[in-house]
C-alpha positions as CSV (number, residue, x, y, z in Angstrom):
1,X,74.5,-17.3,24.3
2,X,71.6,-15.2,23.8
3,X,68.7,-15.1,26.3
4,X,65.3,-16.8,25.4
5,X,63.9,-13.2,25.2
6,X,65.6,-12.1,22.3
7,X,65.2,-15.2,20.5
8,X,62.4,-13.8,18.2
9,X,65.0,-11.4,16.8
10,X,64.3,-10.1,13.5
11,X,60.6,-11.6,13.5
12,X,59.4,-9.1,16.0
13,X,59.9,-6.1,13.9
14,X,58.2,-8.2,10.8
15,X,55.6,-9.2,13.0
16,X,54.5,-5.6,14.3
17,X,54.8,-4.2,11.1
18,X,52.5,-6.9,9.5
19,X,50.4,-6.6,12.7
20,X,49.7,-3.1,12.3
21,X,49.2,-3.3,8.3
22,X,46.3,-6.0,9.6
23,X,44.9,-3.6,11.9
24,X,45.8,-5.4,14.5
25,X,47.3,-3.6,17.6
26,X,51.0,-5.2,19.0
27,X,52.2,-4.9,22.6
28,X,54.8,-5.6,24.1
29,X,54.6,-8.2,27.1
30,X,57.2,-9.1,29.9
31,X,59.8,-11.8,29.2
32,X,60.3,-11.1,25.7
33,X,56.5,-12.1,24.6
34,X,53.9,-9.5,22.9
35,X,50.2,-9.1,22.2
36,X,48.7,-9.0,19.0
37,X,44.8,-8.0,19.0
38,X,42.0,-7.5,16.9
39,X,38.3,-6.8,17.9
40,X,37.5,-10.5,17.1
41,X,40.6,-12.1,18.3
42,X,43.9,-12.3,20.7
43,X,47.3,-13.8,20.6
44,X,49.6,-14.0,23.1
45,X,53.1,-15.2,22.0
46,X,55.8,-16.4,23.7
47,X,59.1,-17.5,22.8
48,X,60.1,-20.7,23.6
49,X,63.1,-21.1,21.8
50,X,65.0,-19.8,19.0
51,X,62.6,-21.7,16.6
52,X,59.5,-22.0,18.4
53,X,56.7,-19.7,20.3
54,X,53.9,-20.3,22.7
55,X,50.6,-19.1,21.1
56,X,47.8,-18.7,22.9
57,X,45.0,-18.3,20.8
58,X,41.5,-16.6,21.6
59,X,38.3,-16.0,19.2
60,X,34.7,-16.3,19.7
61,X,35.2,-17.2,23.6
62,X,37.5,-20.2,22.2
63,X,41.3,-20.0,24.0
64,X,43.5,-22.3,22.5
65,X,47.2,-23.0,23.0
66,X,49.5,-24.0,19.9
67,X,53.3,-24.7,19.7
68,X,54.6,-22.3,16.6
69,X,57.4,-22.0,14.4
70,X,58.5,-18.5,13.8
71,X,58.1,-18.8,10.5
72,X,54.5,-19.5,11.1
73,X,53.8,-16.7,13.3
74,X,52.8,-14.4,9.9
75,X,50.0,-17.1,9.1
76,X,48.8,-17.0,12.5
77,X,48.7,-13.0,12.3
78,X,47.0,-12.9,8.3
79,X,44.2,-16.0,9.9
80,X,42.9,-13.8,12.5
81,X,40.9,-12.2,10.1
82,X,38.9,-15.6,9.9
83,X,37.7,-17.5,13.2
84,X,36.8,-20.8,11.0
85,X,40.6,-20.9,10.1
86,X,41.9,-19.5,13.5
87,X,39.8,-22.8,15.0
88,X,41.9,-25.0,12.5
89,X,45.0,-23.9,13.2
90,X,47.8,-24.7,12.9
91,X,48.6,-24.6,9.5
92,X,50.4,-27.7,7.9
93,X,51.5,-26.0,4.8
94,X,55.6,-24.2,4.9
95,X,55.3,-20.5,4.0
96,X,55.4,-19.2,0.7
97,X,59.6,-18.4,0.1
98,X,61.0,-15.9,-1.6
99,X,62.7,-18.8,-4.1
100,X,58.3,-19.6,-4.8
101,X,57.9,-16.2,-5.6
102,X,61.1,-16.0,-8.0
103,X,59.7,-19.3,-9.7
104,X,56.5,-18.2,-10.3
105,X,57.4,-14.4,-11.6
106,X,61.0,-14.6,-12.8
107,X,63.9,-12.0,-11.7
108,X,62.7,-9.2,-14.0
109,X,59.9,-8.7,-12.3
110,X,61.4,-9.0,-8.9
111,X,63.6,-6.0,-10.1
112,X,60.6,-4.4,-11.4
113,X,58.7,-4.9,-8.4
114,X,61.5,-3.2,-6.6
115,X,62.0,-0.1,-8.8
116,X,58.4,0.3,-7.8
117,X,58.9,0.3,-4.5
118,X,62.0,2.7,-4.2
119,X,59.8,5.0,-6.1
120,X,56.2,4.8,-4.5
121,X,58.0,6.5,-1.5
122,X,57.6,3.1,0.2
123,X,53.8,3.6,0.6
124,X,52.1,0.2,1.3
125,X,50.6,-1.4,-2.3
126,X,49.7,-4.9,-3.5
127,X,50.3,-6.7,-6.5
128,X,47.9,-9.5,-7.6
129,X,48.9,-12.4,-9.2
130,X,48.1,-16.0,-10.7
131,X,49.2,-17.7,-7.4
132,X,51.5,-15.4,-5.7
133,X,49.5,-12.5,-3.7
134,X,52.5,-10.5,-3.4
135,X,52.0,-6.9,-0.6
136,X,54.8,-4.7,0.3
137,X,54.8,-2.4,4.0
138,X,57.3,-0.3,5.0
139,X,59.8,-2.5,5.3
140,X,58.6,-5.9,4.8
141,X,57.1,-8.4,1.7
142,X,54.5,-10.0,2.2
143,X,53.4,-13.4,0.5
144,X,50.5,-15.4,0.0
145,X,49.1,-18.1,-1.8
146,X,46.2,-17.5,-3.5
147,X,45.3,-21.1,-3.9
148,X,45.6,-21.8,0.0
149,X,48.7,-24.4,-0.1
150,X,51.2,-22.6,1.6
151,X,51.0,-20.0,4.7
152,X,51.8,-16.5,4.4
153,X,55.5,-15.7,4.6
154,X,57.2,-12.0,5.1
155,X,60.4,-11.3,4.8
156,X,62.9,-8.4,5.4
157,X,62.8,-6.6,1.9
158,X,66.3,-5.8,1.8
159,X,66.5,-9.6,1.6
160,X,64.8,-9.8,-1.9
161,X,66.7,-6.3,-2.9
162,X,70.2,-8.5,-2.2
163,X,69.1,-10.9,-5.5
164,X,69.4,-7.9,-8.1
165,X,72.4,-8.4,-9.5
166,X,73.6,-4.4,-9.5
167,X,74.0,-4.1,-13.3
168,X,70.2,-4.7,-13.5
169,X,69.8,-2.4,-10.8
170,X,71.3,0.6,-13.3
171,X,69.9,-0.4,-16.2
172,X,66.6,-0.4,-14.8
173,X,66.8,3.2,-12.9
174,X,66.7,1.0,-9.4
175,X,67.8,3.1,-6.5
C-alpha cells in the first residue's frame, strides 16, 4: 500500500510546474505536503488521501481551510491570482478534460498543436480560443474555460501526445 505521503503522485510535479509558470514559489513541507506562495496569497496543502488534500487558504489576512480534490488543486493555484475568487472557493464546476478540449477543437488541431510544441523547443506559449484557453509549460497542458464553467485542468502532455494516432504523427512532420 502506498503511504499517505506519496499520495499526490503525479500531481505534485504538475502542480510545481504550474506553480512556477504562475509565479508562484512551491516548497516542499514535511509529511508529504508543500507550500505554494504568492505576494498576495498562501496555500498550504496536505494530502489527505489518495483523492483528497487539506488546503489551507490565506489572502488579504483571511485563512480558510477547504477539503480538495486533486484534480482541483490547479484551480486553486490559477484563483490565487484573484482574492474575490480565492474567498469563493471552492469551485463547483469539474475541470476542463482533455475529451472538452478534443470536442471543441477536433484531433487535427490537437496534432497540430503538438507539432508546435515539439518544435518551439518546448518554450512555454498560449493558444487562445472560443472557449478553450489552451497554455503549454515544459511538460504540462494547461486548460481553461474562458466562459468560467469549468476549473482549470492540467494534464501530463505526453497524455494528449498518446491520442495521435502515429500515421498522423508522420504525415504531419510530428516528432
Amino acid at each position: 500500500m502506498q503511504p499517505l505521503t506519496n499520495s499526490l503522485g503525479g500531481y505534485k510535479k504538475r502542480l510545481r510546474i504550474f506553480s512556477e509558470s504562475q509565479m508562484a514559489r512551491f516548497d516542499h513541507n514535511f509529511e508529504g505536503g508543500f507550500t505554494i506562495s504568492t505576494e498576495s496569497a498562501g496555500l498550504n496543502i496536505v494530502p489527505l488521501s489518495r483523492s483528497l488534500a487539506q488546503c489551507k487558504v490565506s489572502f488579504e489576512g483571511i485563512t480558510r481551510i477547504v477539503d480538495c480534490r486533486h484534480d482541483l488543486l490547479f484551480d486553486l493555484v490559477d484563483s490565487m491570482k484573484f482574492p474575490a475568487v480565492l474567498s469563493s472557493w471552492p469551485s463547483s464546476f469539474d475541470p476542463v478534460s482533455i475529451e472538452d478540449m478534443l470536442n471543441e477543437y477536433g484531433l487535427g488541431f490537437v496534432a497540430e498543436f503538438c507539432r508546435r510544441v515539439s518544435t518551439s523547443r518546448r518554450e512555454p506559449f498560449d493558444y487562445g480560443g472560443n472557449r478553450i484557453l489552451i497554455s503549454y509549460y515544459p511538460g504540462i497542458l494547461v486548460l481553461r474555460d474562458d466562459v468560467g464553467s469549468q476549473a482549470t485542468g492540467v494534464f501530463d502532455f505526453s497524455k494528449l501526445t498518446s491520442l495521435i494516432p502515429s500515421r498522423h504523427r508522420q504525415d504531419k512532420g510530428y516528432r
